[in-house]
C-alpha positions in Angstrom: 2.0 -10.6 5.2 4.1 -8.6 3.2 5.1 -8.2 -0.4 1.6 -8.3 -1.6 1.4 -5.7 -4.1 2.8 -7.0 -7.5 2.8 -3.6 -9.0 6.4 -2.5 -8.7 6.9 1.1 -7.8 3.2 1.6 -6.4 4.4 4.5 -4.1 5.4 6.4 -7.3 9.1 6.5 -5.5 11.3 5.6 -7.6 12.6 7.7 -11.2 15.9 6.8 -12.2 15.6 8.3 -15.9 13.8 11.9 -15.0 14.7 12.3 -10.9 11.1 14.7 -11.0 11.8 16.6 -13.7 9.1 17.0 -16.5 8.8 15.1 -19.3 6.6 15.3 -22.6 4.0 12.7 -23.8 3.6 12.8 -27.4 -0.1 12.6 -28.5 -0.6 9.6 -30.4 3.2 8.4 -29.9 4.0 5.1 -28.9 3.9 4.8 -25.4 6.5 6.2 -23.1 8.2 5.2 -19.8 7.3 7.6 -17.4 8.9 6.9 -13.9 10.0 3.4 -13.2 7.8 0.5 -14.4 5.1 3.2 -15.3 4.6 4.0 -18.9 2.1 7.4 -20.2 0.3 8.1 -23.5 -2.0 10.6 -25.3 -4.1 11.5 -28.1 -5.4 14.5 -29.2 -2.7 16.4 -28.3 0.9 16.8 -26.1 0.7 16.5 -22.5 3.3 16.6 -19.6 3.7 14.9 -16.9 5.7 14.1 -13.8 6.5 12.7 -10.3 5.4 15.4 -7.5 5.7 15.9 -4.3 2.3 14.5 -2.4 1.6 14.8 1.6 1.4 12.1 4.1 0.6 9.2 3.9 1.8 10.0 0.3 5.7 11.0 -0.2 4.9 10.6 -3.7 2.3 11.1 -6.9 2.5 11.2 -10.1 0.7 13.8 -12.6 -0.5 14.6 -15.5 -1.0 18.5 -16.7 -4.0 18.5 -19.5 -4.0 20.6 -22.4 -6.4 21.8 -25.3 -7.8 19.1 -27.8 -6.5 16.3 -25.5 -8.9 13.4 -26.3 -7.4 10.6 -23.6 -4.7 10.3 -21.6 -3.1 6.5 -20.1 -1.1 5.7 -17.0 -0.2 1.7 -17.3 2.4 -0.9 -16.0 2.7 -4.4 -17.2 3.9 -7.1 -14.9 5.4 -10.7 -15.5 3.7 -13.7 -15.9 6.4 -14.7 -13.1 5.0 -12.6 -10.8 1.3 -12.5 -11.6 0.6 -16.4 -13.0 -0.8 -17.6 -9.4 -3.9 -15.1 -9.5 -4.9 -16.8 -12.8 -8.4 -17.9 -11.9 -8.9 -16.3 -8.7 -10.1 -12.5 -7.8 -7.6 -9.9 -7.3 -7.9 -6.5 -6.2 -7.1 -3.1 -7.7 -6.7 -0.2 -5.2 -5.1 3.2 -6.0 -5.2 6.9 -5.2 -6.9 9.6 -7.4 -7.7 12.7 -7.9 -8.7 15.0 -11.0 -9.4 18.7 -10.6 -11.5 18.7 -14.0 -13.0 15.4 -15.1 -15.1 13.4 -12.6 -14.2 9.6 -14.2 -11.0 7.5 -14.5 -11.5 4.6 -16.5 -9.4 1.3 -15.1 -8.8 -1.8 -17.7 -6.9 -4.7 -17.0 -5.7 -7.0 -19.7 -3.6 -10.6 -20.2 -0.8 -11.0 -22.6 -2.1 -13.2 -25.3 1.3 -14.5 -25.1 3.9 -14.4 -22.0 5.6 -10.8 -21.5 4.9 -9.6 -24.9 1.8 -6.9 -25.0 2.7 -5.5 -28.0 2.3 -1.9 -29.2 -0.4 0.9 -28.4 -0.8 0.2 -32.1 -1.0 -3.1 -32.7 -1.7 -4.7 -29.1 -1.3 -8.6 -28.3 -3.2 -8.5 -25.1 -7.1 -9.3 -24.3 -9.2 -7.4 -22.0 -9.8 -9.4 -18.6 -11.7 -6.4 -16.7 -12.8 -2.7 -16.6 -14.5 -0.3 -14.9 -14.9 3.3 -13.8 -14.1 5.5 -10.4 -16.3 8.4 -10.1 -13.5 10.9 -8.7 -13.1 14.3 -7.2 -9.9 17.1 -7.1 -9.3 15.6 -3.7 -6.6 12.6 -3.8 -9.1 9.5 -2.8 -8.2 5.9 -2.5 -10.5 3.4 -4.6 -11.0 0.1 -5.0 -12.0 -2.8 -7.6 -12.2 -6.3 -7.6 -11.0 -8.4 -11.1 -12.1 -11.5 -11.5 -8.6 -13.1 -13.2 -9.2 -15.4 -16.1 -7.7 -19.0 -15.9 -6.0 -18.0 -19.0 -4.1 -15.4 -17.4 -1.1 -17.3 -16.6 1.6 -15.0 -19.4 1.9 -11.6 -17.6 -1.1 -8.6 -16.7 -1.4 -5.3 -17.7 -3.8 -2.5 -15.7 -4.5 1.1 -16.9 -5.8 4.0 -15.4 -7.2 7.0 -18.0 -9.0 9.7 -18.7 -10.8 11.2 -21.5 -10.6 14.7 -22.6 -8.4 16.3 -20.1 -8.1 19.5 -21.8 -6.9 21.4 -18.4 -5.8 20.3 -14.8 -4.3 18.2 -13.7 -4.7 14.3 -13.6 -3.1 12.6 -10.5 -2.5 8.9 -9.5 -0.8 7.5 -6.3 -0.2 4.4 -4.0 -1.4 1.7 -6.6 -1.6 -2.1 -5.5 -3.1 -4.9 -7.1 -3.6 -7.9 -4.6 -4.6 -11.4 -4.7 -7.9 -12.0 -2.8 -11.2 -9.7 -3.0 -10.3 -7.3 0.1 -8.3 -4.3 -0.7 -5.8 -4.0 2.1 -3.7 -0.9 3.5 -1.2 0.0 1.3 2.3 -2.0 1.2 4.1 1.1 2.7 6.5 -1.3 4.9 8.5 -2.6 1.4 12.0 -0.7 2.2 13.2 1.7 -1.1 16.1 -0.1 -1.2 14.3 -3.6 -2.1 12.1 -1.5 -4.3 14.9 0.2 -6.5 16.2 -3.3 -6.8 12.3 -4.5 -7.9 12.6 -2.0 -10.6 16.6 -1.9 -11.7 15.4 -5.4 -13.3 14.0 -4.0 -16.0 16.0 -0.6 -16.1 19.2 0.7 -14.6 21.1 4.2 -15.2 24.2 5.6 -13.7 23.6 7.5 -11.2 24.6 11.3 -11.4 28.0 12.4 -11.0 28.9 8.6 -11.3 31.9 8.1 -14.0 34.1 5.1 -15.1 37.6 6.5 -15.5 40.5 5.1 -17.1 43.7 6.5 -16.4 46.5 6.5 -19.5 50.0 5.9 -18.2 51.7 7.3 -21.2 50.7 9.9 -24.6 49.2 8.1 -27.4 46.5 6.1 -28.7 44.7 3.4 -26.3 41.9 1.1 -26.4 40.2 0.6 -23.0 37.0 -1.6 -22.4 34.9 -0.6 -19.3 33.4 -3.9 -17.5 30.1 -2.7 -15.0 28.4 -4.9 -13.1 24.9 -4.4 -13.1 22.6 -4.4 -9.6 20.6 -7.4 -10.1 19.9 -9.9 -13.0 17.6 -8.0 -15.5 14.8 -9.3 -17.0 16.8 -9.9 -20.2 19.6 -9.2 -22.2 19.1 -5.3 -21.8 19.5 -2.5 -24.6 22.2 -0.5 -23.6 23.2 3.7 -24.3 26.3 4.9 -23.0 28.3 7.9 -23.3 31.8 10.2 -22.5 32.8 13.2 -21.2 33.8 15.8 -23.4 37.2 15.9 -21.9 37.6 12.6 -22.2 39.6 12.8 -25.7 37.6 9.9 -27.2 37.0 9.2 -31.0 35.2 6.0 -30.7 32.9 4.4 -28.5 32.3 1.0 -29.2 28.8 -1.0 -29.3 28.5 -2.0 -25.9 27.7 -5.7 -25.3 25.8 -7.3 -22.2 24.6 -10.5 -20.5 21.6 -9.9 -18.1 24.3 -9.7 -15.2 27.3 -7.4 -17.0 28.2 -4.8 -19.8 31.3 -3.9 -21.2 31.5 -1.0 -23.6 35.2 0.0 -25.0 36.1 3.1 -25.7 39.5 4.2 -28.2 40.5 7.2 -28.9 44.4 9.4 -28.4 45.0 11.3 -24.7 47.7 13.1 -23.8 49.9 11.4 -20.4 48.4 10.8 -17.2 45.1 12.0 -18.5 41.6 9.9 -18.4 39.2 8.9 -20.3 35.8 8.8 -18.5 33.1 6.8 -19.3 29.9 9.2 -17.8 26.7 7.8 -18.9 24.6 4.8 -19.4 21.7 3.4 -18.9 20.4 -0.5 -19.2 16.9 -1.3 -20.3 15.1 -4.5 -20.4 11.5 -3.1 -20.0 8.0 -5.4 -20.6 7.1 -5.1 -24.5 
């Protein structure tokens, strides 16, 4: 049967916010969305990491580059009590590719939200332990498996983590994860089409697409006051945080505080351009992410 894996993003496909470029973890920072649904953190000191390219079966991985003094480093995606409640009580299964071309252990840990969809901080965490346990792993990308016996109490969302301790050079890499109900790790869900999975994971964050732009063509010379209405791909988890922006031509002064439903934004922007000139509305993005 299909659509077993209730990690979104498994394959490590989809990035709307970095598209494979690079980005920075900050070593005791709070935690930071990496590609979609994934989130990355450190201590000790900065690391980097990003989605690379990986060879058949996998299209994708996604890696972290160690560096001196590093003390731990955390891969993690929390999921919704709506779409994890019915393994509360039952085993489940954690399978996922790894490889490390310095240290020979990755740590997994899976938790409950104490209270539904809200795991709080790296700092001040609102989520109790439900399972852990180690992979002893090589610099050769290997698939593993665990079995998690799910607490009856976990009925308000689960949270799983793969880490590593001091990764103070190479590279850390993860790939293909799945977490199942039942206590047989299956092939990995590679049949769930990329279209169904952007959708999966433009519920809890959505940006325009490059080279996209809202214009807004002014008819005559003068001041104007135009509000931008975009529809958003799919309901979003909730009311998201939204961060928008214009193009320098676009002879803006002000850009208003966009407001939004879990369906629609509309952010106005005011400003004085010259006749048959637009103003262009060239970046946003929409976040309703797990806290």
């Amino acid at each position: 049967a299909g659509l077993r894996n209730r990690l979104v993003n498994g394959a490590m496909a989809i990035d709307q916010e970095f598209a494979g470029a690079s980005t920075t973890f900050t070593a005791a920072a709070a935690l930071k969305y990496a590609i979609d649904q994934w989130y990355g953190y450190c201590t000790g000191a900065n690391v980097t990491g990003q989605r690379v390219a990986g060879t058949a079966p996998n299209q994708f991985n996604y890696q972290f580059t160690g560096a001196a003094s590093v003390t731990k480093i955390g891969y993690a995606q929390r999921m919704e009590a709506v779409n994890t409640q019915d393994l509360a009580g039952t085993t489940a299964t954690l399978s996922v590719d790894l490889a490390n071309t310095l240290l020979t252990t990755v740590t997994w840990t899976a938790w409950r939200a104490n209270t539904a969809d809200t795991f709080g901080t790296l700092a001040s965490p609102t989520r109790t332990q439900i399972g852990t346990g180690t992979f002893t792993v090589t610099s050769t990308l290997t698939r593993y498996s665990a079995q998690i016996t799910v607490t009856a109490a976990s009925i308000t969302g689960i949270e799983v983590e793969f880490s590593v301790g001091a990764q103070t050079s190479g590279t850390f890499t993860i790939g293909r994860a799945q977490l199942e109900q039942g206590s047989t790790a299956t092939a990995f869900e590679s049949t769930r089409p990329f279209s169904l999975e952007l959708l999966l994971c433009q519920r809890y964050f959505w940006a325009l697409p490059a080279g996209v732009n809202f214009q807004f063509a002014c008819p005559s010379t003068g001041g104007f006051a135009h509000t931008f209405t975009v529809q958003l791909p799919i309901r979003m988890r909730a009311t998201p945080t939204i961060v928008a922006g214009y193009g320098a031509t676009s002879n803006v002064t002000t850009l208003g505080t966009p407001s939004a439903t879990t369906e629609c934004v509309q952010v106005q922007i005011t400003g004085t351009i010259a006749a048959n000139s637009s103003a262009v509305l060239n970046s946003m993005t929409a976040t309703a992410r797990i806290p």
